[in-house]
KOLNUPA-28424 format. One record per residue (C-alpha): residue in one letter; x, y, z; residue number from 0. Coordinates in nm, 4 decimals. Example, Ala and Ser with C-alpha at 12.3 -4.5 7.8 and 13.67 -1.06 7.14 Angstrom:
REM residues 2
+-----+----------+----------+----------+-----+
! res !       xx !       yy !       zz !   n !
+-----+----------+----------+----------+-----+
!   a !   1.2300 !  -0.4500 !   0.7800 !   0 !
!   s !   1.3670 !  -0.1060 !   0.7140 !   1 !
+-----+----------+----------+----------+-----+
***
This chain:
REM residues 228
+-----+----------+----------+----------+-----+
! res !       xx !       yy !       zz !   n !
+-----+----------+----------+----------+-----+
!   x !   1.5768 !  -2.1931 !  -6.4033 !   0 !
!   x !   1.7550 !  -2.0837 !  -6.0634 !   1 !
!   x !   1.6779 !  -1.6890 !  -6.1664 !   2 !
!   x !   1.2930 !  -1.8471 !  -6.2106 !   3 !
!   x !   1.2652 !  -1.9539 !  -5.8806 !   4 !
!   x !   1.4069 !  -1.6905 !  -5.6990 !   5 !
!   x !   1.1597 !  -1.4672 !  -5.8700 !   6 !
!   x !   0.9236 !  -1.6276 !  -5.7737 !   7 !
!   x !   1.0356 !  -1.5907 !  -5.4086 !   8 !
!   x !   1.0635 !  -1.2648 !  -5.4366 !   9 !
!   x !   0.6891 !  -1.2248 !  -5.5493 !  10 !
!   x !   0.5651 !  -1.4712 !  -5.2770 !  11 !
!   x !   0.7578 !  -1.2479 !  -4.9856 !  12 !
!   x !   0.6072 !  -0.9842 !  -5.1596 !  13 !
!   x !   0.2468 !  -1.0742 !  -5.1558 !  14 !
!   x !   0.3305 !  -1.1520 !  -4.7709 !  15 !
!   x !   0.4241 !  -0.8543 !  -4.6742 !  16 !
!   x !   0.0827 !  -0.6630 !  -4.8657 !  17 !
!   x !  -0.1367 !  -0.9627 !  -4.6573 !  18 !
!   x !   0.0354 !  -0.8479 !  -4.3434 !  19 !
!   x !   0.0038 !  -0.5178 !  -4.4041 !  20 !
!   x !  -0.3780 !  -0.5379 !  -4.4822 !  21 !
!   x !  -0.3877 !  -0.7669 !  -4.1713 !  22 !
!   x !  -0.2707 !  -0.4319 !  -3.9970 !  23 !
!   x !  -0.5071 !  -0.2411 !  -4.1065 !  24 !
!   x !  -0.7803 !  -0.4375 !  -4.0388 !  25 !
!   x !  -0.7038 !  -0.5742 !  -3.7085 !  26 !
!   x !  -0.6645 !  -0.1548 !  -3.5994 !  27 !
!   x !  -1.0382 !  -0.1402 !  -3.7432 !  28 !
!   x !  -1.1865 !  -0.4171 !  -3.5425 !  29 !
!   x !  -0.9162 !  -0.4822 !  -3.2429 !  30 !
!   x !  -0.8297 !  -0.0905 !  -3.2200 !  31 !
!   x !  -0.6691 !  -0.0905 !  -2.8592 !  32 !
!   x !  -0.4574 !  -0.4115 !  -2.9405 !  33 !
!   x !  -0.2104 !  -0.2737 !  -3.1336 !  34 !
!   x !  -0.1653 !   0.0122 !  -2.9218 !  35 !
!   x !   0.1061 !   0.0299 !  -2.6554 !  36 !
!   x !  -0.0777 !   0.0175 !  -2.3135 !  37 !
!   x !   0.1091 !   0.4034 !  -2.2490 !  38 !
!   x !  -0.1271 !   0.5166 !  -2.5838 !  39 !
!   x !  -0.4381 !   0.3153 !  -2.4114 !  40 !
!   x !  -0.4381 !   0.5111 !  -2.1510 !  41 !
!   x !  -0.3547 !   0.8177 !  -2.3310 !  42 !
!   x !  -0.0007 !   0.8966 !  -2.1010 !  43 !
!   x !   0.1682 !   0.9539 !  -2.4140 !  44 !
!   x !   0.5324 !   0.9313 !  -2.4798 !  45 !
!   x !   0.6005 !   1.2645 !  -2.1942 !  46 !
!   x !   0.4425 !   1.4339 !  -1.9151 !  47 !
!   x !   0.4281 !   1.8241 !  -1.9849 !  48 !
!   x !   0.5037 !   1.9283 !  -1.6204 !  49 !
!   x !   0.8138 !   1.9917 !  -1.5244 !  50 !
!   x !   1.0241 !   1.7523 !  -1.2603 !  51 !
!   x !   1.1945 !   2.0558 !  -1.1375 !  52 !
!   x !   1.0123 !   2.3463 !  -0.9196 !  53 !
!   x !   1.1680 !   2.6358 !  -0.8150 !  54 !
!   x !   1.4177 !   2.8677 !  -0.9681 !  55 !
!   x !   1.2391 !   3.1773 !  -0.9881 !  56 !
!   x !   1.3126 !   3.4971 !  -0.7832 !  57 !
!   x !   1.1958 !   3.5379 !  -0.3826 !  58 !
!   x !   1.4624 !   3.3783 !  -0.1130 !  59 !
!   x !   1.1760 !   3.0586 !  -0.1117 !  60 !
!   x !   1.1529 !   2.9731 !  -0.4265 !  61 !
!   x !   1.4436 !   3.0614 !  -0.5428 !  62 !
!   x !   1.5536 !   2.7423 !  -0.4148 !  63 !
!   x !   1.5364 !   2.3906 !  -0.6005 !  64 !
!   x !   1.2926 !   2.1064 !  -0.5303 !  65 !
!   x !   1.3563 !   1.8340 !  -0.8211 !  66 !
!   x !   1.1513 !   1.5010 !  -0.8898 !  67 !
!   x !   1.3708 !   1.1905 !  -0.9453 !  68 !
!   x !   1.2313 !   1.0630 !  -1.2835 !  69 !
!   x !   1.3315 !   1.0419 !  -1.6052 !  70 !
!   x !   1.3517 !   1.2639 !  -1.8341 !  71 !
!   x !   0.9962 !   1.2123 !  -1.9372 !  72 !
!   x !   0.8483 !   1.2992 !  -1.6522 !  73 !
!   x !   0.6713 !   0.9588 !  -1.5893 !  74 !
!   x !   0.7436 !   0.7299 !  -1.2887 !  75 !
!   x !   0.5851 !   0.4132 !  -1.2670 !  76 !
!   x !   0.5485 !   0.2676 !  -0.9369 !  77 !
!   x !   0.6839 !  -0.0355 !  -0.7785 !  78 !
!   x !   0.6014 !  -0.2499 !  -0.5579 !  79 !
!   x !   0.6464 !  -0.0363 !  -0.2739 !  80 !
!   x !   0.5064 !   0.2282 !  -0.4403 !  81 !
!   x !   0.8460 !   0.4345 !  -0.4197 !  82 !
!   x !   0.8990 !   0.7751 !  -0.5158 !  83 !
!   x !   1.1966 !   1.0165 !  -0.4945 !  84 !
!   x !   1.2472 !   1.3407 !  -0.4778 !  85 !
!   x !   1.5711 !   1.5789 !  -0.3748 !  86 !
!   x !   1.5754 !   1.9528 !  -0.2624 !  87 !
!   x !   1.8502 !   2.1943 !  -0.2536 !  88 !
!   x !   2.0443 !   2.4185 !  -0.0125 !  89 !
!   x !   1.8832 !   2.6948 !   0.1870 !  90 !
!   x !   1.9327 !   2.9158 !   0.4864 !  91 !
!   x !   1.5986 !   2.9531 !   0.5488 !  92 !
!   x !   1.4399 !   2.6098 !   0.4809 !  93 !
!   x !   1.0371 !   2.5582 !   0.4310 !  94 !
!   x !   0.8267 !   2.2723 !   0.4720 !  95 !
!   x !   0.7373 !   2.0525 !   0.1735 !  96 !
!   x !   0.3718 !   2.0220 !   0.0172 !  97 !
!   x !   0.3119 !   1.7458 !  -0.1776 !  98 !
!   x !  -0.0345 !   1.7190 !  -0.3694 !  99 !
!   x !  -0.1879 !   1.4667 !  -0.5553 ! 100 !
!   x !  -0.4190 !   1.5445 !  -0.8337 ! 101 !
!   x !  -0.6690 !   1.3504 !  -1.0825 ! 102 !
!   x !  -0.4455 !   1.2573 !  -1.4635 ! 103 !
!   x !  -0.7971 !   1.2513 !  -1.6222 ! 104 !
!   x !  -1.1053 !   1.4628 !  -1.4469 ! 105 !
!   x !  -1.2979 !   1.2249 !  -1.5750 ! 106 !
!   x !  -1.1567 !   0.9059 !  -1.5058 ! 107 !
!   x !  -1.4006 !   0.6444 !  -1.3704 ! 108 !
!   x !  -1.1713 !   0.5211 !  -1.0624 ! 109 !
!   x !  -1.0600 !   0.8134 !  -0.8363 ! 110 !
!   x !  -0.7331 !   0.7998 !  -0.6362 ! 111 !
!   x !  -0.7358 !   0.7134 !  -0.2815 ! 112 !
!   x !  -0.4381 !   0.9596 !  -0.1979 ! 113 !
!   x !  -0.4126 !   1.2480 !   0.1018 ! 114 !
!   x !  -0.2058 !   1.5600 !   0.0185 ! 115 !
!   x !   0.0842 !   1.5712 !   0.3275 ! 116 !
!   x !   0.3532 !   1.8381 !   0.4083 ! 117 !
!   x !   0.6874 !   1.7296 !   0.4915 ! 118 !
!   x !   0.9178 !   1.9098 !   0.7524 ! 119 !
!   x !   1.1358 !   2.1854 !   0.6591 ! 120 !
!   x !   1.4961 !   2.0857 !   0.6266 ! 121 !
!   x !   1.8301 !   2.1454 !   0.4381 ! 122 !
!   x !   1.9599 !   1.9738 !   0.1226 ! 123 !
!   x !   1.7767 !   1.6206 !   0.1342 ! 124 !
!   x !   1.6516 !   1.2988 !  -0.0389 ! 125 !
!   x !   1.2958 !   1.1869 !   0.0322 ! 126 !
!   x !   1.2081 !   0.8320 !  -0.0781 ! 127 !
!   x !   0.8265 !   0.8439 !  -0.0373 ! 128 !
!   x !   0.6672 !   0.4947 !  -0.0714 ! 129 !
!   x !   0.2971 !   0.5935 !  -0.1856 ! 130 !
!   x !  -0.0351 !   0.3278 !  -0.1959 ! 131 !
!   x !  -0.0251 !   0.1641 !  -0.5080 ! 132 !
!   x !  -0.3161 !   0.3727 !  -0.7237 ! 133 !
!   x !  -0.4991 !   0.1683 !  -0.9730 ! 134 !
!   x !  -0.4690 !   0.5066 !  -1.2301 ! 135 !
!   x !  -0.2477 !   0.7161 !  -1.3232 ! 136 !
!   x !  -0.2291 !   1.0741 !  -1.1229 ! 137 !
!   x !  -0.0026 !   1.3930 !  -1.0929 ! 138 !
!   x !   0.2063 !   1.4463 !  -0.7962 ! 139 !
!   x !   0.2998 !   1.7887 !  -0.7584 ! 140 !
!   x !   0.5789 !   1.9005 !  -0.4651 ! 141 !
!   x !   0.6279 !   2.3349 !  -0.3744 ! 142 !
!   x !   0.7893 !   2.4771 !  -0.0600 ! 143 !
!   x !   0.5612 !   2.6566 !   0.1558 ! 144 !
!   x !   0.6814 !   2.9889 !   0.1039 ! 145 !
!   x !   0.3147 !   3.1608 !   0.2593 ! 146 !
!   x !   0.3972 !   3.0361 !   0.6170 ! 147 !
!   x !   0.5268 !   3.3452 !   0.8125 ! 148 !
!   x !   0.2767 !   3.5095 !   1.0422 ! 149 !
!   x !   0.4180 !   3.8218 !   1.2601 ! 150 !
!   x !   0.2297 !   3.9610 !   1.5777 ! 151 !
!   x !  -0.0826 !   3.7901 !   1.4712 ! 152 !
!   x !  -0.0901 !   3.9202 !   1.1160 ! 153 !
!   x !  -0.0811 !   3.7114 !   0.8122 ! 154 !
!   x !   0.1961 !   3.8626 !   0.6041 ! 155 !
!   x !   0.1056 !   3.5760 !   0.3320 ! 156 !
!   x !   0.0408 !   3.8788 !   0.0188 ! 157 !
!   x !   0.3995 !   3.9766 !   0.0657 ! 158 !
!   x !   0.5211 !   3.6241 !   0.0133 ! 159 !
!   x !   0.6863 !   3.4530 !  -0.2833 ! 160 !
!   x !   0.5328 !   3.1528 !  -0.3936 ! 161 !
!   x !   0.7721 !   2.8419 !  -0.5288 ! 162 !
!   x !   0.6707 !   2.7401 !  -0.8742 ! 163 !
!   x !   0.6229 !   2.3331 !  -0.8059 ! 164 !
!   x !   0.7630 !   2.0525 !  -0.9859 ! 165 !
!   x !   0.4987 !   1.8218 !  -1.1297 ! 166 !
!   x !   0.5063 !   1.4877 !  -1.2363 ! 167 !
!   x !   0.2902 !   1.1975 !  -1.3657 ! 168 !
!   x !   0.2961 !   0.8880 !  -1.1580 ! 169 !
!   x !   0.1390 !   0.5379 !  -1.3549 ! 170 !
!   x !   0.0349 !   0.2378 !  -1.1627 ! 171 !
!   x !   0.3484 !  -0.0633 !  -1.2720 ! 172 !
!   x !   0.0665 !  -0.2365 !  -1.4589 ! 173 !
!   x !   0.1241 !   0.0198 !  -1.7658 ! 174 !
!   x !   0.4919 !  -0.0225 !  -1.7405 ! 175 !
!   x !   0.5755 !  -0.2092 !  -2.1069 ! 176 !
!   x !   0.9903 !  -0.2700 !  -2.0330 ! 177 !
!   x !   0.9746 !  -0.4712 !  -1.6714 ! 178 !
!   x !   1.3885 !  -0.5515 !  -1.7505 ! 179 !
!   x !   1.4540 !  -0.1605 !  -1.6632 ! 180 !
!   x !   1.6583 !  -0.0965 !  -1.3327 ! 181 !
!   x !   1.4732 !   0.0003 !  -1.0595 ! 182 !
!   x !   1.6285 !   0.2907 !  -0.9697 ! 183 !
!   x !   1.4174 !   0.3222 !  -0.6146 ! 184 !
!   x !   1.5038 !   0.0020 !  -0.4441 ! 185 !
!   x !   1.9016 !   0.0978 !  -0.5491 ! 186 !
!   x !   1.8486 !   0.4254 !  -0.3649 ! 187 !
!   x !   1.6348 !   0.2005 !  -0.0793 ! 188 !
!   x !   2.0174 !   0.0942 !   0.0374 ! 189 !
!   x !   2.1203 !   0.4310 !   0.1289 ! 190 !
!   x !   1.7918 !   0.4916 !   0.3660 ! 191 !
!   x !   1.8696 !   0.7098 !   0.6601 ! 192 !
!   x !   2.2124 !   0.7389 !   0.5670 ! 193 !
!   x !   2.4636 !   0.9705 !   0.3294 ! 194 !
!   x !   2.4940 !   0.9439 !  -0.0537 ! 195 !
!   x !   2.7552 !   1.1305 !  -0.2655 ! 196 !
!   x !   2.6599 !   1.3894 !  -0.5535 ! 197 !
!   x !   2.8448 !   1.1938 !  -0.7770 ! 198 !
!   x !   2.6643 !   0.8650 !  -0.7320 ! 199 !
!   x !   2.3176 !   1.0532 !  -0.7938 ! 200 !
!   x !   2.4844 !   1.2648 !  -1.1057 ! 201 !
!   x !   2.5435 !   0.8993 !  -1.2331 ! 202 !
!   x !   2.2663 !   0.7338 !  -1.1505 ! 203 !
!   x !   1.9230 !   1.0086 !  -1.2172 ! 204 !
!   x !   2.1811 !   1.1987 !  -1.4799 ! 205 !
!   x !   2.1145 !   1.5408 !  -1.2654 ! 206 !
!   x !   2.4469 !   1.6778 !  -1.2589 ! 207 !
!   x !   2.3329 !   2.0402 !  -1.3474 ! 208 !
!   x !   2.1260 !   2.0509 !  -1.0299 ! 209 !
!   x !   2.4404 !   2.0656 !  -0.8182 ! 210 !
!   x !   2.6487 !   2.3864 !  -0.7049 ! 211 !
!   x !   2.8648 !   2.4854 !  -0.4757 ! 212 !
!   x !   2.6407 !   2.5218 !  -0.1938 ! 213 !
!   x !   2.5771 !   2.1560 !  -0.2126 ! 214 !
!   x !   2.7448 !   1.9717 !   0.0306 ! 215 !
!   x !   2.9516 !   1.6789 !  -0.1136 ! 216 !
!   x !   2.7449 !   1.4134 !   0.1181 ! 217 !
!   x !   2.3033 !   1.3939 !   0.0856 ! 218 !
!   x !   2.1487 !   1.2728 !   0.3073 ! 219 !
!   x !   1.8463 !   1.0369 !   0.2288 ! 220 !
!   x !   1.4875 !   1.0083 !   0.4606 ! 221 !
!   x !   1.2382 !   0.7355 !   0.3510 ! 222 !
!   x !   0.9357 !   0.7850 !   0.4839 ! 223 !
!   x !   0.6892 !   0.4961 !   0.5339 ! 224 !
!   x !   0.3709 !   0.4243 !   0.3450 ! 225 !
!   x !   0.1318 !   0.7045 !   0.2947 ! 226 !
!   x !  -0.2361 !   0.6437 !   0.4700 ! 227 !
+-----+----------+----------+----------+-----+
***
């Protein structure tokens, strides 16, 4: 008698799991975008191709290191302040900064409200950008400005190296599916206009392999205020 019944829930939980598997099915027929996560809705996927790191190829320039703190997906998603960090290495000869914005998706309907800016030249640094919150996703893309010298009034530009930039893809919170996650900007908001050791951004952004020894042992960290 007991083997009877407990067939019999075995059947039952099996004819439950076929009903909410043809559920499945037909709820992706009819309700297609509800059972995807909001990162496949908007078509972000699961990483960003570009890579956080620019720099590293051959020319004094851009040779040297400009790296996007993100994970290792290459997607940010902003916070409330819109914060975004990046850190660049060492140099004798620093550049200024470009950062660009660019359309994710050509043809998306809402365009982003977003002015490229350069920042100064300077050596190894932090930048905690806070950026307008953006309604889309877009690419931000940082390079040094290795084309800048001019010499007696001619543009020596075609003898120039050019720094390969480091590109990634920046998602309005809204698309953000974990909201428990440490926010990784407001902890490096505390050290703003002051120092912060290698080791605490090794630990933190996992970017020990960016550091040599031409890195001094103390960073110093710049926010700059809201982009207009």
């Amino acid at each position: 008698m007991v083997k009877i019944v407990i067939l019999k829930k075995i059947k039952f939980l099996g004819s439950l799991k076929k009903l909410a598997f043809i559920f499945l099915i037909v709820s992706s027929l009819i309700f297609p975008n509800k059972i995807k996560s909001q990162d496949e809705m908007v078509n972000i996927g699961l990483a960003f191709p570009g890579r956080r790191v620019g720099g590293g190829t051959r020319g004094e320039c851009s040779a040297r290191k400009i790296m996007h703190l993100v994970p290792e997906s290459n997607i940010s998603f902003q916070n409330e302040l819109g914060h975004f960090a990046l850190i660049i290495g060492p140099s004798n000869d620093p550049k200024d900064i470009n950062i660009n914005f660019k359309e994710f998706e050509p043809t998306q309907k809402n365009a982003i409200d977003l002015k490229d800016l350069k920042i100064k030249a300077s050596k190894e640094k932090v930048f905690l950008i806070s950026i307008p919150s953006q309604d889309v996703p877009f690419i931000l893309e940082s390079s040094f400005d290795c084309n800048d010298n001019t010499d007696m009034g001619f543009d020596f530009n075609f003898i120039q190296d050019s720094s390969p930039p480091a590109q990634t893809l920046i998602a309005p919170s809204s698309y953000h599916e974990n909201k428990n996650k440490e926010d990784k900007m407001v902890w490096l908001s505390k050290f703003c206009d002051g120092n912060i050791s290698q080791s605490s951004l090794s630990e933190k952004f996992q970017i020990g392999e960016f550091f040599d020894e031409n890195w001094e042992k103390e960073i110093n960290v710049t926010c700059l205020n809201k982009l207009s």
